[in-house]
C-alpha positions, 0 to 999 in steps of 0.5 A, a space after each residue: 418826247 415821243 414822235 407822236 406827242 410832238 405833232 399832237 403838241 404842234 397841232 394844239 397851237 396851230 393856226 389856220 394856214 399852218 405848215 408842217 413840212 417833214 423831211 426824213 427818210 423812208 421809216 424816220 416816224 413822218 407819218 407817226 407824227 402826222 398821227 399826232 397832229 390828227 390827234 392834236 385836233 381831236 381827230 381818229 390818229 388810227 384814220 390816218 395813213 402815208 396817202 402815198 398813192 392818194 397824194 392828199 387825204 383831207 381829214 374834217 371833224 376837228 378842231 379845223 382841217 387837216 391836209 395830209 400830202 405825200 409827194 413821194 411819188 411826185 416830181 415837181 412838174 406834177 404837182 400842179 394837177 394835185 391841188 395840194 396848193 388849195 390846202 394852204 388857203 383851206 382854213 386848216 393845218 397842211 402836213 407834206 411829208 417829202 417836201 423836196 417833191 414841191 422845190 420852189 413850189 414849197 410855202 416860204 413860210 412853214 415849220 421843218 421839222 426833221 426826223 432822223 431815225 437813230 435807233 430801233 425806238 429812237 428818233 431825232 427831231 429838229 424844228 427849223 422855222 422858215 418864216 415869222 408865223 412858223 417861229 411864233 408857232 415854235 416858241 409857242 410850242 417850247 413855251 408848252 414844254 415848260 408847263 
């Protein structure tokens, strides 16, 4: 399944208060798959973009939220001028690409999802839930396979 398609399929069936933590290198498709979450709620995929000097873009006009971080540039004692932790109680879907920025800071209860680059056209993506929610949104999404 393409990269794109897995996070327009995570944003079909996610919740208000959702996390989706991506973990992988510079090029692994982070932002790709943010593309498709973006999608999943029915916003512009061409809208979104790494808002790597930005930090957080909030995108509105969909099915609900979308927080969009990058914490590349950011150590964790930066992080509390951000107010990325506001996103969280927004009423939407948090995307964080490089989510070892927030250490402890980082909500216990969230999707992983790694990406790994493995060739030119290829990548390897593994969703890791943390906690009751990100597990329930994880059968939901294995369960949409199968229809």
């Amino acid at each position: 399944m393409h990269t794109e398609r897995i996070g327009e399929r995570l944003a079909r069936l996610a919740r208000p208060g959702d996390v989706l933590a991506l973990w992988g290198e510079l090029g692994a498709g982070k932002t790709v798959l943010a593309k498709g979450v973006a999608a999943g709620l029915g916003l512009d995929p061409g809208d979104v973009a790494s808002p790597t000097f930005i930090i957080l873009r909030e995108h509105y006009g969909g099915r609900m939220p979308f927080f969009h971080l990058d914490l590349y540039r950011l150590e964790g004692q930066d992080l509390g001028s951000t107010g990325w932790e506001e996103t969280l109680d927004g009423g939407g879907i948090t995307v964080i690409e490089w989510p070892d920025r927030a250490g402890d800071a980082l909500p216990t209860d969230r999707l992983d999802v790694h990406l790994e680059h493995i060739a030119d056209t290829k990548r390897r993506v593994l969703l890791e839930p943390t906690g009751a929610r990100s597990r329930e949104l994880l059968r939901g999404f294995h369960d949409s396979l199968g229809a």
